[in-house]
C-alpha positions as a printed NumPy array, in Angstrom:
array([[ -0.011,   0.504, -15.074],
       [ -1.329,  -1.166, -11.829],
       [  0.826,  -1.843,  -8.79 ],
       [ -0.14 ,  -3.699,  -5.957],
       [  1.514,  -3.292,  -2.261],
       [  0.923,  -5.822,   0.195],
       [  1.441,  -5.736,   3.857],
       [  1.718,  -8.11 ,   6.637],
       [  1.103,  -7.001,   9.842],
       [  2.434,  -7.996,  13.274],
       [  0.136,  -9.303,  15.581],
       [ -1.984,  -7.343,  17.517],
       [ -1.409,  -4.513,  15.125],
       [ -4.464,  -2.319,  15.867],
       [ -3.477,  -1.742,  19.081],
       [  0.396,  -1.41 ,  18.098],
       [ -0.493,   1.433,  15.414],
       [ -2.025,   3.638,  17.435],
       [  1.093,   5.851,  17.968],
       [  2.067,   5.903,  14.201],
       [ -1.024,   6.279,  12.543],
       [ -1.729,   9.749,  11.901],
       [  2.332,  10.123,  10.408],
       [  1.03 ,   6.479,   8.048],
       [ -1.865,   8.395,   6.595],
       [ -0.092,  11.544,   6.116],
       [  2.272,   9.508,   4.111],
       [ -0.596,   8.149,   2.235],
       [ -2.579,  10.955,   1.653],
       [  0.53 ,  12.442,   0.614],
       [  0.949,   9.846,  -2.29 ],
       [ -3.056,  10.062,  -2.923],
       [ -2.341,  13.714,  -3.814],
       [  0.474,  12.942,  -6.242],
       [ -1.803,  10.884,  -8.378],
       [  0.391,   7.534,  -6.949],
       [ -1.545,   5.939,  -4.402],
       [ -5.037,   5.284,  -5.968],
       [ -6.748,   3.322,  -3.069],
       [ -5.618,   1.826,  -0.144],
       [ -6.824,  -0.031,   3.301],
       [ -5.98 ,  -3.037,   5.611],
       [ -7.965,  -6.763,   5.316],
       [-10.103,  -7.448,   8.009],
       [-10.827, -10.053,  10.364],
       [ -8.454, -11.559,  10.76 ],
       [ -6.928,  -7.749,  10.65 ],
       [ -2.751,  -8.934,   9.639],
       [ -2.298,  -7.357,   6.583],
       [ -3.39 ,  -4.585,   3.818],
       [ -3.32 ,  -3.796,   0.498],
       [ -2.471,  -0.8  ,  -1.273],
       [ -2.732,   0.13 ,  -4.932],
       [ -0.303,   2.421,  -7.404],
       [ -0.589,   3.812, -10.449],
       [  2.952,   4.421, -12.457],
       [  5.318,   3.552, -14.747],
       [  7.003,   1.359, -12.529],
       [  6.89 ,  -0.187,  -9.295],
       [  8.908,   2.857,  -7.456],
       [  5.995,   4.607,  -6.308],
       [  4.546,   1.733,  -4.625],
       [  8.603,   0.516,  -3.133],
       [  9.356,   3.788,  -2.158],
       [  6.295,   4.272,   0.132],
       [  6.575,   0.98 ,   1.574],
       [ 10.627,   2.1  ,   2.834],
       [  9.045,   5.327,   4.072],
       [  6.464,   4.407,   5.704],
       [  5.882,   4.616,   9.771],
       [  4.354,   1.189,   9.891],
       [  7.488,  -0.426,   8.063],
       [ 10.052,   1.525,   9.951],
       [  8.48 ,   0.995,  13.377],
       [  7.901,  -2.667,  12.977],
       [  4.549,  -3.138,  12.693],
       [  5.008,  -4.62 ,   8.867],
       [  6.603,  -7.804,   8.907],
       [  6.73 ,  -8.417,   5.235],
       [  5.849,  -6.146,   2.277],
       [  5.654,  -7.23 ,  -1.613],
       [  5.256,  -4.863,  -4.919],
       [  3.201,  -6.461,  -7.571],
       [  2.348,  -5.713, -10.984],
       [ -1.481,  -5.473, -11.629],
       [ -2.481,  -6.283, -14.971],
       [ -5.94 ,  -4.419, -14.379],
       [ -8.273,  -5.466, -17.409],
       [-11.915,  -3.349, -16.481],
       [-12.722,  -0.519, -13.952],
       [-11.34 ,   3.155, -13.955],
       [ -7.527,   3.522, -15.094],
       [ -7.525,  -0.108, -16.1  ],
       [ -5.134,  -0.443, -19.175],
       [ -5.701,  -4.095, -20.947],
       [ -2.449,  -5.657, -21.345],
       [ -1.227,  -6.299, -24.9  ],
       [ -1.547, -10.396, -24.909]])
């Protein structure tokens, strides 16, 4: 299963993330090497927010990275949300049972 993380960013976050950066993508690579994070990266212009995807069996993965990560604990996240992904086509999808 699919889980979607999304971010909202404080404003004027590219400048603000400069001193937590490299310790964010540790954290993701991190998860990338587990097999959890699958893909990740922030929306552009406007640049206040991001979206990160999770593979699992539940949404802990996906929570617990969010509660660890540099960008949430030093305030540069002002809102995050786990979502379930109900992928249908591409690699990993699983088709949900309807």
């Amino acid at each position: 299963m699919h889980y979607l993380l999304f971010y909202d960013y404080v404003e004027d976050y590219i400048a603000k993330r400069v001193p937590l950066r490299k310790q964010h993508l540790a954290l993701l690579r991190e998860s990338h090497e587990r097999g959890d994070a699958v893909m990740a990266g922030a929306l552009a212009e406007p640049h206040r927010g991001a979206v990160l995807v999770f593979r699992g069996d539940s949404p802990a993965a996906a929570e617990s990275f969010a509660r660890n990560d540099p960008y949430v604990k030093g305030g540069l996240v002002t809102k995050w949300e786990v979502k379930k992904w109900a992928t249908v086509i591409g690699d990993g999808a699983e088709m949900p049972q309807l």
